[in-house]
BANU-807241 format. One record per residue: y, z, x of N, C-alpha, C, CB in turn. Coordinates in pm, whole numbers, padded with zeros to 5 digits, always signed. Glycine has a CB too. Layout:
BEGIN
YZXYZXYZXYZX;...
//
This chain:
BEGIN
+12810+03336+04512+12919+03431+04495+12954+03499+04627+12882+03536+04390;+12886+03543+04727+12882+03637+04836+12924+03501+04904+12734+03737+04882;+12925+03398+04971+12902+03305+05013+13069+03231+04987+12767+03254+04950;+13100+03212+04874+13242+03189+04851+13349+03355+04869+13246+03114+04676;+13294+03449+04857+13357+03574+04883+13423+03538+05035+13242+03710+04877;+13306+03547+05113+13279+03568+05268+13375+03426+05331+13075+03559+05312;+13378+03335+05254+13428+03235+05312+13597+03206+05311+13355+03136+05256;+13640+03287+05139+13779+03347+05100+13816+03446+05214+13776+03429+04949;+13765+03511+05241+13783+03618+05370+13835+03576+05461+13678+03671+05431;+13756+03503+05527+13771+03383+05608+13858+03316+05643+13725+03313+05581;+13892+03265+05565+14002+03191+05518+14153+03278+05508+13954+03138+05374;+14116+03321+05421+14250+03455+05409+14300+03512+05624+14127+03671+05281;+14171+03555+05623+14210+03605+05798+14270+03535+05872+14105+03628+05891;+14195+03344+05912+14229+03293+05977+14386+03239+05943+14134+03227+05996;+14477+03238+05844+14585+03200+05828+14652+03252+05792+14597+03135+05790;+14622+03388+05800+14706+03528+05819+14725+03535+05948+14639+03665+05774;+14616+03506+06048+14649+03542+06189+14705+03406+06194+14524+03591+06306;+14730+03283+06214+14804+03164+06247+14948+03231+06200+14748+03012+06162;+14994+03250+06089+15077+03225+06013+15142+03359+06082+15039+03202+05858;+15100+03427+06127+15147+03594+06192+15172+03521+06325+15002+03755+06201;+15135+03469+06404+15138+03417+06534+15279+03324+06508+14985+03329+06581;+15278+03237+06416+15368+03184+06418+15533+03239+06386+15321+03105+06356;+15558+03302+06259+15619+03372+06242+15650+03493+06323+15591+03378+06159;+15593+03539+06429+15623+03603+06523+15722+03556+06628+15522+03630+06564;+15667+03440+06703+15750+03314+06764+15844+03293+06692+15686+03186+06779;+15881+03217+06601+16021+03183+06550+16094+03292+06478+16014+03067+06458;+16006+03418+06469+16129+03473+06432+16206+03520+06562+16106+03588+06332;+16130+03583+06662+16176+03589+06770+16316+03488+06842+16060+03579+06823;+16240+03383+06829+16369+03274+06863+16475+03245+06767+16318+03133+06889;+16474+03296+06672+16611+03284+06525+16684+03404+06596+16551+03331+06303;+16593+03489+06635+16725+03673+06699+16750+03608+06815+16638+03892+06750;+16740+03502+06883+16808+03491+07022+16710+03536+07092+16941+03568+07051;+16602+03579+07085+16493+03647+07180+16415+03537+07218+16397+03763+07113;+16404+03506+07386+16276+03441+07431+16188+03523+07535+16312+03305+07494;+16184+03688+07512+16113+03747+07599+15963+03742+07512+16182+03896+07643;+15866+03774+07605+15769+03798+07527+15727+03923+07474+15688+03755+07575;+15837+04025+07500+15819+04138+07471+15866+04130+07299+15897+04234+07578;+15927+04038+07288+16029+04071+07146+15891+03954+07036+16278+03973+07167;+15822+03889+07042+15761+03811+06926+15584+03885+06976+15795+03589+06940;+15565+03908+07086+15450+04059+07098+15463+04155+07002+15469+04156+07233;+15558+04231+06985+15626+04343+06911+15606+04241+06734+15835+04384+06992;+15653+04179+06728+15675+04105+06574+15516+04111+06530+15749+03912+06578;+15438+04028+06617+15316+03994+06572+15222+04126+06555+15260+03889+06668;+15261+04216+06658+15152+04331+06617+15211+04443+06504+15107+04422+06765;+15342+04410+06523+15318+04483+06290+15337+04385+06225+15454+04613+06188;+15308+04258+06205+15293+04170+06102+15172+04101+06108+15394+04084+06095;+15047+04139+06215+14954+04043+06160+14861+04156+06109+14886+03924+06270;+14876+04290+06131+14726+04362+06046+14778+04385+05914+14655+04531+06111;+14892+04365+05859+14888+04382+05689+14906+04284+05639+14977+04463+05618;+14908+04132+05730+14933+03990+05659+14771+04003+05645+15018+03834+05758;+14683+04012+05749+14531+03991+05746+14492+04074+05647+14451+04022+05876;+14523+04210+05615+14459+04305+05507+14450+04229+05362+14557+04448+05491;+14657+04195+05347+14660+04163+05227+14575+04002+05218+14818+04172+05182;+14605+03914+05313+14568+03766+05254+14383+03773+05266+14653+03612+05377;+14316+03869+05343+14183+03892+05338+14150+03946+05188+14144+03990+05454;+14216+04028+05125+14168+04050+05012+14203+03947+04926+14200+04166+04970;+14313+03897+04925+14353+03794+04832+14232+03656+04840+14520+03747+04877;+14183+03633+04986+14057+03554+04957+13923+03600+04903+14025+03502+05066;+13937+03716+04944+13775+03802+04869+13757+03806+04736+13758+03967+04894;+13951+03772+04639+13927+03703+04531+13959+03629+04485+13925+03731+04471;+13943+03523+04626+13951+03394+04614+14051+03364+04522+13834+03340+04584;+14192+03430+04591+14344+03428+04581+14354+03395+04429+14424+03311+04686;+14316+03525+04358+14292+03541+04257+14321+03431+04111+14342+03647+04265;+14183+03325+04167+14170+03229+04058+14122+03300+03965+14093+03112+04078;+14159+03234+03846+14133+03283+03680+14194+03422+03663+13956+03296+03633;+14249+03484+03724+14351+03584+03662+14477+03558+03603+14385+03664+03748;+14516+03681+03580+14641+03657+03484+14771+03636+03569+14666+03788+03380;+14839+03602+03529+14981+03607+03601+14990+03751+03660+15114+03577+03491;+15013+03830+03566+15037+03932+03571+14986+03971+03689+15008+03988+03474;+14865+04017+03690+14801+04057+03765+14787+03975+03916+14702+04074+03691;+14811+03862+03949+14901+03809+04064+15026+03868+04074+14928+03669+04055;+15147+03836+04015+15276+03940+04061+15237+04088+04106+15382+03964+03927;+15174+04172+03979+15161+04256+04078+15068+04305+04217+15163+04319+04017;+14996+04201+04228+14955+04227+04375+15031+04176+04491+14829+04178+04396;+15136+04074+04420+15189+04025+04521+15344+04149+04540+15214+03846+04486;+15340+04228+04449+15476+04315+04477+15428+04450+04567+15555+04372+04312;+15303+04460+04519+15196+04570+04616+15230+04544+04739+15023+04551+04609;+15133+04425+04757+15126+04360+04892+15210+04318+04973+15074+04275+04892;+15380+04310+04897+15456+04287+04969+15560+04398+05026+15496+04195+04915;+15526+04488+04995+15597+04611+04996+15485+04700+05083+15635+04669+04833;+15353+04673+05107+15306+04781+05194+15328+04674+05314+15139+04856+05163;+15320+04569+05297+15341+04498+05369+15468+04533+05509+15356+04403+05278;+15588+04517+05416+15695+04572+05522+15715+04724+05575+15823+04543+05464;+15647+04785+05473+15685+04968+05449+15522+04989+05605+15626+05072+05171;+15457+04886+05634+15343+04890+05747+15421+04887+05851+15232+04774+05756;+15505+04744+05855+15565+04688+06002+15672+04780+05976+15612+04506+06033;+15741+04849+05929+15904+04929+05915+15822+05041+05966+16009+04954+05736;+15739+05047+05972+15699+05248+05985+15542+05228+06136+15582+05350+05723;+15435+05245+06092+15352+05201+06137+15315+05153+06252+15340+05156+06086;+15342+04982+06185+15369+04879+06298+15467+04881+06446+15423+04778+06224;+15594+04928+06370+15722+04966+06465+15701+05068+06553+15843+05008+06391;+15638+05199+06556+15609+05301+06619+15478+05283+06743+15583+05394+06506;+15399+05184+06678+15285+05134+06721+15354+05039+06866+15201+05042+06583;+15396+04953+06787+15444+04855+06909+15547+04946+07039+15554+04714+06824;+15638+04974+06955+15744+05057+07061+15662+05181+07145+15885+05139+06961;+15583+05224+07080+15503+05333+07174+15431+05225+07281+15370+05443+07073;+15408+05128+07228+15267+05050+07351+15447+05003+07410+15082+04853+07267;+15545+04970+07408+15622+04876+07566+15709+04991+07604+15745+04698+07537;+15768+05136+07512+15833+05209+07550+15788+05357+07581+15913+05193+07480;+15692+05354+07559+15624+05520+07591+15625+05540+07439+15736+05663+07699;+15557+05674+07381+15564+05761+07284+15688+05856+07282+15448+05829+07288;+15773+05828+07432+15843+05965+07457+15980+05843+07387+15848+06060+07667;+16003+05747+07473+16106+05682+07401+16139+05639+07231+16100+05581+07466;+16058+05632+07144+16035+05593+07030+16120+05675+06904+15894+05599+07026;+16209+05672+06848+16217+05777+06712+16152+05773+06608+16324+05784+06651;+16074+05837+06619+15965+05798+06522+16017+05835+06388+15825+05871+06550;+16118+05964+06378+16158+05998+06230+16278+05886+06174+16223+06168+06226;+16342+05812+06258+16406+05717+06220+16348+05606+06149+16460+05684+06312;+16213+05562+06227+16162+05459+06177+16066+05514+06045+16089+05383+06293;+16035+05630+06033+15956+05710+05896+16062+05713+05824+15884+05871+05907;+16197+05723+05837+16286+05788+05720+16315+05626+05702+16439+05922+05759;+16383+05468+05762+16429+05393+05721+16335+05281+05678+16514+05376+05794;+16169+05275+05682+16088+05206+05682+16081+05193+05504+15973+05257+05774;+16041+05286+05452+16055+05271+05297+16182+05188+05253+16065+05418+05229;+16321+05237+05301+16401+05160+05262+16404+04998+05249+16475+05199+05320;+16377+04967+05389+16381+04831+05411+16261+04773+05365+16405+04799+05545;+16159+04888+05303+16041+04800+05236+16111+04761+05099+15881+04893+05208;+16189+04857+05027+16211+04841+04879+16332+04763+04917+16229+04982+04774;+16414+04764+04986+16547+04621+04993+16465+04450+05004+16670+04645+05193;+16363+04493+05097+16319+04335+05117+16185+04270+04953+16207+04338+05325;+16195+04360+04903+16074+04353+04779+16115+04261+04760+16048+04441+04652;+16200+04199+04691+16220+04023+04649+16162+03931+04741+16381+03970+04646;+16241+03962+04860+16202+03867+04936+16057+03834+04989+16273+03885+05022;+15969+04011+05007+15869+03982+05035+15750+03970+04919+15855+04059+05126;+15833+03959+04783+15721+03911+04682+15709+03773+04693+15750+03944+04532;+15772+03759+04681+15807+03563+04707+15751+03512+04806+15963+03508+04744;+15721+03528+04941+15697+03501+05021+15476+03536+04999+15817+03573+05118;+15490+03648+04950+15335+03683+04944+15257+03587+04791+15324+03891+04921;+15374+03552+04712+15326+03489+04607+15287+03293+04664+15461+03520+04474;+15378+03286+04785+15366+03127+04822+15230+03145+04898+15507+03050+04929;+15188+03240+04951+15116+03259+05078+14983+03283+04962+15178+03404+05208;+14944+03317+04901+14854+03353+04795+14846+03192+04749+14917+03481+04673;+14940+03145+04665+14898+02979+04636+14887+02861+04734+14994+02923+04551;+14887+02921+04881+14862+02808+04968+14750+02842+04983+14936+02780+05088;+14676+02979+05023+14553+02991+05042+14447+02958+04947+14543+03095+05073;+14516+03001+04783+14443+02935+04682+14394+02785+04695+14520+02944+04572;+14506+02659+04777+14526+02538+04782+14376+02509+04875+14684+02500+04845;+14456+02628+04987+14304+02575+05093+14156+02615+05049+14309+02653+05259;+14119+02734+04966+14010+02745+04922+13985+02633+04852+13996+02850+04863;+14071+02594+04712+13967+02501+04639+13982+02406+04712+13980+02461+04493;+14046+02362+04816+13977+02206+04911+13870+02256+05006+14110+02113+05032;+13837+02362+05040+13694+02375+05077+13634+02392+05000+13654+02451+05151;+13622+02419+04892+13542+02443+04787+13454+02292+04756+13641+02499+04661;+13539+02218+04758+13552+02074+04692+13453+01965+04799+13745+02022+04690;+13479+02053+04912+13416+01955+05021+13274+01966+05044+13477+01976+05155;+13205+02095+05006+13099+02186+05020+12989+02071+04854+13176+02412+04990;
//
């Protein structure tokens, strides 16, 4: 049990951080951006709440034998602290590390971060519900190999 926990973890982290690395890069290059300042900025508010959420989602071992239910709603959780992290958080975080603390609006990004968490909820349930059944995919093929 500890052993498949630890290894869901694992698992969850390492393709949270790939999948954050990557999606950092191309989103960068979809805005027209090839500085490295602009997919730097992406990746450091999108890989500590891709790693939070897909680390827990392996710790339960991307919750095999649960209910539906109870997948959607972690995936509407998870997809909503998810953006409401990088909209608020993440954004203040990054822009303070390339622009100072003095350049940053921080009440802009606190007042519009919720928003764009609850506008993107579709999108980012969907996206956390595929990312949950791929990791499910890759656990039970390690599972299988063991």
């Amino acid at each position: 049990m500890v052993r498949s926990s630890l290894l869901g973890v694992f698992w969850g982290l390492t393709v949270a951080g790939i999948l954050s690395l990557i999606i950092s890069i191309l989103g960068n290059l979809l805005a027209g951006g090839l500085s490295f300042g602009g997919w730097w900025w992406f990746f450091l508010t999108l890989a500590v709440p891709a790693c939070v959420s897909l680390g827990l989602a392996g710790y339960y071992r991307a919750f095999e034998g649960s209910g539906r239910l109870k997948l959607w709603l972690y995936c509407i959780s998870s997809g909503f602290l998810n953006v409401l992290f990088m909209g608020t958080i993440g954004a203040i975080t990054a822009s303070s590390l390339m622009y100072g603390y003095e350049g940053v609006n921080v009440s802009g990004y606190l007042e519009w971060g919720p928003i764009y968490a609850a506008l993107f909820l579709p999108v980012s349930t969907i996206v956390m519900l595929i990312l949950i059944l791929v990791l499910r995919k890759i656990i039970k093929s390690t599972n299988a190999l063991n």
